[in-house]
ZAMARGU-4260 file (C-alpha; in steps of 0.2 Angstrom, whole numbers, plus 5000, padded with zeros to 4 digits):
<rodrens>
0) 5189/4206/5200 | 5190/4224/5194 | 5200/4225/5177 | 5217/4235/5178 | 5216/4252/5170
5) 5234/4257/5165 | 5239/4273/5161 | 5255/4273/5151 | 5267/4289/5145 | 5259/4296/5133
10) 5276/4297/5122 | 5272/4277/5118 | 5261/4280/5107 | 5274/4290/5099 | 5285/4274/5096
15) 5287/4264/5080 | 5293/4247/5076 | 5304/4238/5062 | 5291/4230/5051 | 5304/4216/5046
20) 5301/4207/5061 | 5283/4209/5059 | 5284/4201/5040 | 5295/4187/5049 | 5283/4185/5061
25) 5269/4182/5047 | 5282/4170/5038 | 5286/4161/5053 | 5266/4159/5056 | 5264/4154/5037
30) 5280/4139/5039 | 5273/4134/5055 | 5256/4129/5046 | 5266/4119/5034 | 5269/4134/5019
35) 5288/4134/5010 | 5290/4152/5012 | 5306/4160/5005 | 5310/4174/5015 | 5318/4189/5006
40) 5312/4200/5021 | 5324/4201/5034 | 5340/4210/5032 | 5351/4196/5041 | 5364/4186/5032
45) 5361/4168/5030 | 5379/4163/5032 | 5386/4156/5050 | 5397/4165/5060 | 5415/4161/5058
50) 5421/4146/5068 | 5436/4156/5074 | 5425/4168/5082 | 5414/4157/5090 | 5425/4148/5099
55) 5433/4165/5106 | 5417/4167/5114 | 5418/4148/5120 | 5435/4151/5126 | 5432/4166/5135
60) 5416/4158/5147 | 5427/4142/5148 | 5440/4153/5157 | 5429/4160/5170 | 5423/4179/5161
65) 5406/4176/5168 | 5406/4195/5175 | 5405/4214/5171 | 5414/4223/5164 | 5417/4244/5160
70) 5401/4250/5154 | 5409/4255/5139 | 5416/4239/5135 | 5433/4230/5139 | 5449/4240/5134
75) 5457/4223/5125 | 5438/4228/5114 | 5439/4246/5113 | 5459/4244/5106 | 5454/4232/5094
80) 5439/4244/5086 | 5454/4257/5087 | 5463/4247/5076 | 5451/4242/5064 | 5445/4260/5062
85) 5463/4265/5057 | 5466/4248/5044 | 5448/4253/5037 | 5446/4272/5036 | 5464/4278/5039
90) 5462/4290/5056 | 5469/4286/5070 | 5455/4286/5085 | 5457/4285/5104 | 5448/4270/5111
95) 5445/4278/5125 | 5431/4287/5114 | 5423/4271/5111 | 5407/4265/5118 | 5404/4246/5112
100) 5383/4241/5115 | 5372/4228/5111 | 5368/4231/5093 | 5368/4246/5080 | 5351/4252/5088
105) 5357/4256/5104 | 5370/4270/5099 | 5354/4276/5086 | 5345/4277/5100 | 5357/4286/5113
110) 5364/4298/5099 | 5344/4303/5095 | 5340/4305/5114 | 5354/4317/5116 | 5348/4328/5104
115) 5329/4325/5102 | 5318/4334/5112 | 5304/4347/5111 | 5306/4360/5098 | 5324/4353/5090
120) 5326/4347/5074 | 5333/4330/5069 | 5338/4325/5050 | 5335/4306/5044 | 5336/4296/5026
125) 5319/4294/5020 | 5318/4280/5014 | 5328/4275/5030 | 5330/4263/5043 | 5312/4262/5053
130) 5322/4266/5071 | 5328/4283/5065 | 5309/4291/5062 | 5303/4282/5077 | 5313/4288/5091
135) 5315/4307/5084 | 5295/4307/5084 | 5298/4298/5102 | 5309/4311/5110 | 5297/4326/5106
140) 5309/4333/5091 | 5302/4336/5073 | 5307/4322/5062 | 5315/4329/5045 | 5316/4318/5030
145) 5331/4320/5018 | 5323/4313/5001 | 5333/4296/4994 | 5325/4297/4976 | 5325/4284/4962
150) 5334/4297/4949 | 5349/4301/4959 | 5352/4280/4962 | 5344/4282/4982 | 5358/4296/4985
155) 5355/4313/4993 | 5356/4329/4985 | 5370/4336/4996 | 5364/4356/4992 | 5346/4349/4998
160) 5353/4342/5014 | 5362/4357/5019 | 5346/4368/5013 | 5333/4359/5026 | 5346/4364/5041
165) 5337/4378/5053 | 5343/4386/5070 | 5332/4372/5078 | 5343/4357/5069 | 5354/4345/5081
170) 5357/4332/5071 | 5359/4324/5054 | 5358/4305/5050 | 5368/4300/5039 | 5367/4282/5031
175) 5377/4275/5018 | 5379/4261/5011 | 5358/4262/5016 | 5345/4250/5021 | 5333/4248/5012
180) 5338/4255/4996 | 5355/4248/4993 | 5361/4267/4990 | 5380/4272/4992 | 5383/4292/4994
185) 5397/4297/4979 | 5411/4306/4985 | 5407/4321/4977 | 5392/4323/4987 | 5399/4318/5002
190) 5414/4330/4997 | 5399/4345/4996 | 5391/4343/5011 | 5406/4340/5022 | 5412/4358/5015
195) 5394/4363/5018 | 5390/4358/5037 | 5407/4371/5041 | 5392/4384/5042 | 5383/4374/5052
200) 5395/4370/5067 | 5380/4369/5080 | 5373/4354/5073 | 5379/4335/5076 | 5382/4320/5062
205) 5376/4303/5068 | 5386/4292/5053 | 5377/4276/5053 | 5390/4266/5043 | 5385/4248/5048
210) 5387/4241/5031 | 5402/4250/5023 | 5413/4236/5018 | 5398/4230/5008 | 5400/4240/4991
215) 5400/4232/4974 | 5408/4240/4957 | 5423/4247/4963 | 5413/4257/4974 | 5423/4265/4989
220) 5415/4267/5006 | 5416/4287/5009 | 5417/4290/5028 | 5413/4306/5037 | 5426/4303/5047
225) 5437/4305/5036 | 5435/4325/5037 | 5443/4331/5050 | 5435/4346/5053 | 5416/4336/5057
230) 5426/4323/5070 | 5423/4335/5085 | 5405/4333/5081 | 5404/4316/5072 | 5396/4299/5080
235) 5401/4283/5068 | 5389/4270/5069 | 5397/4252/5065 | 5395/4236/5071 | 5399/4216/5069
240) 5382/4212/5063 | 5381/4212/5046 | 5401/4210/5044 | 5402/4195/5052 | 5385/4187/5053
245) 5384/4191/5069 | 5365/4198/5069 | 5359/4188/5086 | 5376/4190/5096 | 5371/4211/5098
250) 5389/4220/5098 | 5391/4234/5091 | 5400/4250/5094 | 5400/4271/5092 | 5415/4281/5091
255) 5409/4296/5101 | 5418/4315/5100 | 5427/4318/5115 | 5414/4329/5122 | 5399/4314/5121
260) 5407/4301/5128 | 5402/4304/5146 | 5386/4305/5141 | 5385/4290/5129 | 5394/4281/5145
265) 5380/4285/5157 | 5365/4282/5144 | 5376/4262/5143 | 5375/4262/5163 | 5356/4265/5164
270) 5351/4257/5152 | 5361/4238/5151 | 5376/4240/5163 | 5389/4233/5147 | 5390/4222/5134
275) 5390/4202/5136 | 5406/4197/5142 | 5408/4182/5130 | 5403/4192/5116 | 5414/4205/5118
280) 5430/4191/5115 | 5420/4186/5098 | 5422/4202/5093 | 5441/4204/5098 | 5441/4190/5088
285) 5432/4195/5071 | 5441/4210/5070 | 5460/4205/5074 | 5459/4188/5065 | 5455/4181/5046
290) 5446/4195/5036 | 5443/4179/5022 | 5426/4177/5027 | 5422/4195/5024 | 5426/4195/5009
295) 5420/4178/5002 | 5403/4184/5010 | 5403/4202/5000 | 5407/4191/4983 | 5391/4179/4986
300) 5381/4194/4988 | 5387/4203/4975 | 5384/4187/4963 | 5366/4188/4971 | 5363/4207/4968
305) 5364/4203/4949 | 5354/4188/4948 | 5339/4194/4958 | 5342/4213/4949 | 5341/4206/4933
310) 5325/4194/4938 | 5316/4209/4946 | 5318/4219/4930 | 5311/4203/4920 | 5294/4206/4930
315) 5280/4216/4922 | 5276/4230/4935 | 5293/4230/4942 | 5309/4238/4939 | 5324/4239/4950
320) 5341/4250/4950 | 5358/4242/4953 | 5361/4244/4972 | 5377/4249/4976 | 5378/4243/4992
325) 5373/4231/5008 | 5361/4217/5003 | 5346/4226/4997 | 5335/4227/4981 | 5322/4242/4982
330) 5313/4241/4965 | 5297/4251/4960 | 5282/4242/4960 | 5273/4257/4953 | 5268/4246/4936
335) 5259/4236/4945 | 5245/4246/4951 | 5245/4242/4968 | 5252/4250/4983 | 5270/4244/4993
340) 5259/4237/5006 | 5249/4228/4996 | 5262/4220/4984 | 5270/4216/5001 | 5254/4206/5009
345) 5250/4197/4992 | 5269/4193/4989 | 5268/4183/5007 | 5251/4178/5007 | 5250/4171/4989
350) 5267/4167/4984 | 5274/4163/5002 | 5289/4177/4997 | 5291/4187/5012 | 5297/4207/5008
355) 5295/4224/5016 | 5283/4234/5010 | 5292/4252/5006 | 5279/4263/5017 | 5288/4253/5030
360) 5305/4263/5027 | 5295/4281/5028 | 5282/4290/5017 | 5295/4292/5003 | 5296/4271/5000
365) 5278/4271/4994 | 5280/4263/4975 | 5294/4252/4982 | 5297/4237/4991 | 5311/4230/5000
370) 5321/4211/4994 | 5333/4207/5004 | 5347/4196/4994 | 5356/4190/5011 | 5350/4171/5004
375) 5356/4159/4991 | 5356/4161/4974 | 5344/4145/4972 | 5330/4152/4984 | 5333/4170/4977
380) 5330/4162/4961 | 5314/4151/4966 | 5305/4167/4977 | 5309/4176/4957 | 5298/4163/4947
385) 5283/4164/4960 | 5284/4182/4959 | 5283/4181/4941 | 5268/4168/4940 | 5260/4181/4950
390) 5262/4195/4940 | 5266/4190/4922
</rodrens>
């Protein structure tokens, strides 16, 4: 029988992946022989969703939503993301310009397909989110990193963003509070390069804000949308995953400028039809209803982001900023003398602590590697003293 010889589009080999699932893939391997792996790898938070929302969902199959529904979600959905937008950032939005999907990724994905193509330009964090990189370099389009660096706490330089912009430029990534480095942007840089992109109006702002109500310090969640003069070009990026625990249930949502929606609406029809229909009443549900678990959530990672702070910083070869925001630690391994990958591999193979190498976040995480403090404090602290056997 005569082997298939396949030839696929040659953009594939363009495509990237999320290492994260990978290392989990590799700890999941490592339990399955027997091995009591901690995992401070994946960025997914080890809390259950709240009952209340669970049984929306339950509720809603039980009375017969078993169907489609609009592409762009259902209105009861769209009203409620409305809602929440004006409670949490203060601007009134019409839900009609809004596009609920199946996770985060999607709206990255629709928003970079838009815009990417053969000689255009697209802007992303580097270190960033794995997904951004690998679907510019998908779409044909130069990838353009905006440096995260260690001495300005993992924020940008606003006057350096606005400098990389050329005529070729269609988009600008924004991400804040960021994964994987726990950065939050300041105000003031947010301030200058709000006032900045005014000179720039042919270029778009994807604002990926997925964890913004995870900020620590008295730190407060700056919002582009919260200038006025970006929203007629502005995509916001938020979700229910990371909020709610809600990582598996894939619901999240875009505010799109009036003049994408159509678009965004048609990319949602070829590519999934709508959103589960169950899941769309969970998410009715976690926004309109108790907000306590929110908040107890954001205080038990905020007691976790000290403790494995101050353990990383009690490591020889290691030391760590303070995140500001989400559920990452991103300290420099540099004292160690070995690369992010390889720290990563010995980490999970040696100590059975599963991390992301730094490399895995773009060029600019080599030196660093990604802990993840979405798990208790007693595990945080047992992964800590392994590392330190290792390397002390």
């Amino acid at each position: 029988m005569t082997s298939a010889r396949l030839q696929t589009a040659e953009n594939l080999t363009r495509l990237g992946t999320e290492s994260a699932f990978e290392v989990l893939a590799r700890a999941e391997g490592l339990k399955a022989q027997g091995h009591d792996v901690i995992n401070l790898g994946i960025g997914q938070p080890d809390f259950s969703t709240p009952e209340h929302i669970v049984e929306a969902a339950v509720k809603a199959l039980r009375d017969g939503h078993h169907g489609y529904t609009p592409a762009p979600g259902i209105l009861p959905l769209r009203e409620a993301v409305a809602a929440d937008i004006l409670r949490l950032r203060g601007v009134e939005v019409d839900p009609n310009n809004i596009v609920c999907v199946p996770g985060g990724k999607v709206t990255m994905f629709f928003a970079i397909m838009m815009f990417g193509e053969a000689g255009a330009e697209i802007m992303y964090p580097n270190p960033g989110f794995p997904i951004y990189e690998s679907v510019i370099n998908y779409t044909g389009a130069k990838a353009v990193p905006i440096p995260l660096l260690e001495e300005n706490d993992f924020s940008f330089d606003a006057d350096e963003v606005l400098s990389l912009i050329t005529p070729a430029t269609r988009l600008i990534i924004i991400n804040t509070p960021a994964n994987p480095t726990g950065g939050a942007v300041p105000k003031s840089e947010m301030d200058k390069l709000a006032a900045g992109l005014e000179k720039h109006p042919h270029v778009a702002i994807l604002s990926d804000e997925i964890y913004g109500q995870m900020t620590y310090d008295g730190h407060e969640h700056v919002s582009l949308l919260s200038y006025e003069h970006l929203r007629d070009r502005l995509i916001l990026l938020d979700g229910w995953s990371k909020t709610y625990a809600m990582t598996g249930w894939r619901l999240g949502y875009a505010l799109w400028p009036e003049s994408l929606v159509d678009a965004a609406t048609r990319l949602a029809i070829n590519c999934h039809s709508c959103v589960n229909a169950g899941t769309q009443f969970a998410g009715i549900a976690a926004l309109e209803g108790p907000q306590d678990s929110v908040h107890e959530m954001v205080r038990a990672f905020d007691e976790r982001r000290h403790v494995i702070v101050e353990g990383l910083n009690a490591i020889n070869g290691f030391s760590c900023r303070t995140p500001m925001g989400a559920f990452y630690a991103f300290p420099n391994i540099s004292g160690t003398g070995q690369s992010a990958r390889e720290v990563q591999d010995k980490l999970l193979s040696d100590a059975y602590v599963a991390t992301v190498a730094g490399t895995s976040f773009g060029h600019l995480g080599e030196d660093y590697v990604r802990f993840s403090y979405a798990n208790s404090v007693e595990n945080i602290q047992a992964a800590l003293e392994r590392v330190r056997e290792m390397y002390n």
